[in-house]
C-alpha positions in Angstrom: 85.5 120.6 103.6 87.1 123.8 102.0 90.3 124.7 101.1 92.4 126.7 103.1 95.6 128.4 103.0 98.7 129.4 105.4 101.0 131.9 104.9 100.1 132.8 101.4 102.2 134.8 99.2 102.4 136.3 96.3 105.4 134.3 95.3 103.7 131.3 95.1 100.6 131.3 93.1 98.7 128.4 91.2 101.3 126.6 89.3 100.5 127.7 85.4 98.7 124.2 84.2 99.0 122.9 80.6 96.8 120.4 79.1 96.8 116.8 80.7 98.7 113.7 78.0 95.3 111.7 77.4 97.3 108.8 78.2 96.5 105.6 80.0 99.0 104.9 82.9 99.3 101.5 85.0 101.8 102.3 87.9 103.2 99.4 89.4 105.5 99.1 92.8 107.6 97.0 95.1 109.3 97.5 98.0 111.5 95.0 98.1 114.3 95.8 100.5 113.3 99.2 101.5 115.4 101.4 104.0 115.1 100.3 107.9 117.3 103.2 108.8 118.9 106.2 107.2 116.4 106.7 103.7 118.7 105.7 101.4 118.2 101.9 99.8 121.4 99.6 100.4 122.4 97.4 97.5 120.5 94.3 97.5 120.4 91.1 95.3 117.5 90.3 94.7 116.3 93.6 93.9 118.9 93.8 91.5 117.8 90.5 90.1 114.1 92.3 89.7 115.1 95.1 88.3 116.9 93.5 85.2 114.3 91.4 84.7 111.9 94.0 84.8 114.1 96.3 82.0 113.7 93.3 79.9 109.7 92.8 80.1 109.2 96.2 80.0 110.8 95.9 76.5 108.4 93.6 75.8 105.4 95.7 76.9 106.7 98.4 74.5 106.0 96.2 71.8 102.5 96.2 72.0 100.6 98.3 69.5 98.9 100.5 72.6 102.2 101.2 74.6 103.9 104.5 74.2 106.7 103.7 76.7 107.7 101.7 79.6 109.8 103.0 82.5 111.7 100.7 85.0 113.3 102.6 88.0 115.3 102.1 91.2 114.8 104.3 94.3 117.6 106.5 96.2 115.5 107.9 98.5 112.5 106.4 100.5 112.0 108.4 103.6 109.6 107.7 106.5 106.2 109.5 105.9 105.5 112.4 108.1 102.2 114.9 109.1 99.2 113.3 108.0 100.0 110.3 106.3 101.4 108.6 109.5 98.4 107.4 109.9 98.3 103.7 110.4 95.3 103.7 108.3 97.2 104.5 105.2 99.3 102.5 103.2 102.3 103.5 103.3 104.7 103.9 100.4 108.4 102.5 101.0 109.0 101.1 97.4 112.1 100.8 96.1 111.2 99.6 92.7 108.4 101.1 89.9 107.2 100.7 86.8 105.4 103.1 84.5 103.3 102.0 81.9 101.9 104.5 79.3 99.1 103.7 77.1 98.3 105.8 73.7 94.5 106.2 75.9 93.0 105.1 78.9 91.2 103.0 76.6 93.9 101.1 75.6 94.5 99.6 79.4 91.9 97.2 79.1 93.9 95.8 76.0 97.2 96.5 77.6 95.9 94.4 80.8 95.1 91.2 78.7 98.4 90.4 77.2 100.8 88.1 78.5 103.9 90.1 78.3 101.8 92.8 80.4 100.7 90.1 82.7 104.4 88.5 83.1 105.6 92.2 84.2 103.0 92.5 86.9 103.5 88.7 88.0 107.3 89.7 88.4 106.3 92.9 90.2 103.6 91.7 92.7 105.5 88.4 93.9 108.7 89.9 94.3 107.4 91.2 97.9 104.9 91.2 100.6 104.4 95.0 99.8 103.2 95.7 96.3 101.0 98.4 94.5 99.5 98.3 91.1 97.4 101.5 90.1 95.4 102.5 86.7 95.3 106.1 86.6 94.7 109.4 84.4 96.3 112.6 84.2 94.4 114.6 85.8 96.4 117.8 85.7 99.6 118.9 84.2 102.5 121.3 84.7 104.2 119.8 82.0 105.3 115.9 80.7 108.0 114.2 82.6 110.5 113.5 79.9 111.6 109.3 80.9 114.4 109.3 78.1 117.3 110.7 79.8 118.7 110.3 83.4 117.0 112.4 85.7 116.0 112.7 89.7 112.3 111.4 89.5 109.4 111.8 91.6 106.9 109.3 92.5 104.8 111.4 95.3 101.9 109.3 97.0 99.2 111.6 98.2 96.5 110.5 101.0 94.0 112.9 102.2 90.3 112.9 104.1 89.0 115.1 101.3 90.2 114.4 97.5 88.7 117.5 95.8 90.3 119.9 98.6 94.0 117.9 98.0 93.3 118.2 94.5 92.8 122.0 94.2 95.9 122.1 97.4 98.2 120.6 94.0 97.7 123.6 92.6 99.1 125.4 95.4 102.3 123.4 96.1 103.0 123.1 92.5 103.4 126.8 92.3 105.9 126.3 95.5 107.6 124.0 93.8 108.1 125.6 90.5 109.1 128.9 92.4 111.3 127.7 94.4 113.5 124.3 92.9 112.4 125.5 89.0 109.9 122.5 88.1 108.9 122.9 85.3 107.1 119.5 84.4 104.8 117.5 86.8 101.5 114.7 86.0 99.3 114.3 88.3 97.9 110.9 88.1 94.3 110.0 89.6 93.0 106.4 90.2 91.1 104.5 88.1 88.6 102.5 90.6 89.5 102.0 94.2 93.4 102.5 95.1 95.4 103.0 98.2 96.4 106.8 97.0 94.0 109.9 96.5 96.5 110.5 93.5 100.2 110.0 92.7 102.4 112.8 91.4 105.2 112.6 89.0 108.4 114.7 88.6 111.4 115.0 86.8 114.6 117.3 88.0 118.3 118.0 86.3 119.6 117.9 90.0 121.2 115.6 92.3 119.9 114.5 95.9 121.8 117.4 97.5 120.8 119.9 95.8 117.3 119.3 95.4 116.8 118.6 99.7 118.8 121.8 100.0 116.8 123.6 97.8 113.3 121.9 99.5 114.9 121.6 103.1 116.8 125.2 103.7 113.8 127.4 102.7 111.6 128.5 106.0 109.0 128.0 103.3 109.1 124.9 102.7 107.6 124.3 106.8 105.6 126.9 106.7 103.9 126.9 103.7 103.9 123.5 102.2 104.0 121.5 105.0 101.3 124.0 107.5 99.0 123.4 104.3 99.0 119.8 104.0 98.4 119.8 107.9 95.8 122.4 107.7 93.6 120.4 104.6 94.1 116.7 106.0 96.5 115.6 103.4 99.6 113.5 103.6 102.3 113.3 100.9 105.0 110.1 101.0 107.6 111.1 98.3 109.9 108.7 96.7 112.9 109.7 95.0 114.2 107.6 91.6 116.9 107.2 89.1 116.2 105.3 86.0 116.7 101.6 86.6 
């Protein structure tokens, strides 16, 4: 299979890549009381209950000598998937709870993996519901680091597809779109490590609100008729999640 694209434009090229953080990530998700209606995740107890707990193992994790930083967050946003990754065959994402472990190398997870406080955070994650994920990735490719030390409207995008070199070069394509057109201007692109549910995850950081950034993705013709007639065309499904820091 070979790429191909809709609609192009000059306007949106390649997004301008920058070297990949050499890090070691271990991404780990819940959905606890996901959405049944609207997309937007109703207060709930006991995910409340997991998410503190969660703030204070991650502050465990940190301690460890191979950690750089781990992130705890809540979704706002968990919409149904659409296109391609309907599918029945894919697994789809509807968590409203992640954690983001960094490691100083991919190295490092092996280490990361054997400790208890590392073992007690993944415990609390995968029996807090039927649906769990727990990935080890890479960065594969870069538009710039997501910067997890101030509030922000994050991105977890799950990415299925039938071929995982053409999504992979397709990245390239939407990333442009999306720098054009809502100013990203920092994006990792993490790849499993070993068999995983997801072709590759993508992660995002914006200084916007929910309103602005679906009026700035929703209101442009574009956004149909490029980014979504692309993932169609290439047989490749995107479920994104929208965070706040928990």
């Amino acid at each position: 299979m070979q790429l191909e694209l809709l609609n192009q434009s000059p306007r949106y090229g390649p997004a301008r890549l920058v070297d990949p953080p050499r890090r070691g990530y271990l991404y780990l998700a819940a959905a606890v009381a996901p959405p049944t209606g609207p997309p937007f995740p109703r207060a709930n107890e006991k995910r409340t209950a997991l998410l503190d707990r969660l703030k204070a193992l991650a502050g465990e994790v940190e301690g460890h000598e191979t950690v750089e930083k781990a992130t705890v967050y809540r979704a706002i946003v968990v919409p149904p998937a659409t296109g391609y990754a309907r599918q029945a065959r894919f697994h789809q994402a509807r968590y409203d709870v992640a954690v983001l472990v960094e490691t100083t190398s991919v190295d490092g997870l092996d280490r990361l993996e054997q400790t208890d406080s590392y073992r007690s955070l993944a415990a609390a994650i995968t029996t807090s519901a039927a649906d769990t994920h727990v990935m080890r990735a890479s960065c594969v490719k870069s538009t710039g680091d997501v910067d997890k030390t101030r509030p922000g409207l994050f991105l977890f995008n799950h990415f299925v597809a039938e071929d995982h070199a053409v999504a992979l070069e397709l990245w390239d394509h939407l990333a442009g779109w999306y720098a054009r057109e809502t100013g990203l201007d920092n994006s990792t692109l993490l790849q499993p490590i070993g068999d995983a549910d997801y072709a590759f995850v993508n992660h995002a950081r914006w200084d916007v609100g929910v309103p602005r950034f679906l009026l700035q993705q929703m209101a442009r013709p574009s956004f149909r008729s490029y980014v979504q007639s692309n993932l169609l065309v290439n047989r490749t499904g995107a479920m994104p999640l929208l965070y706040r820091l928990a």
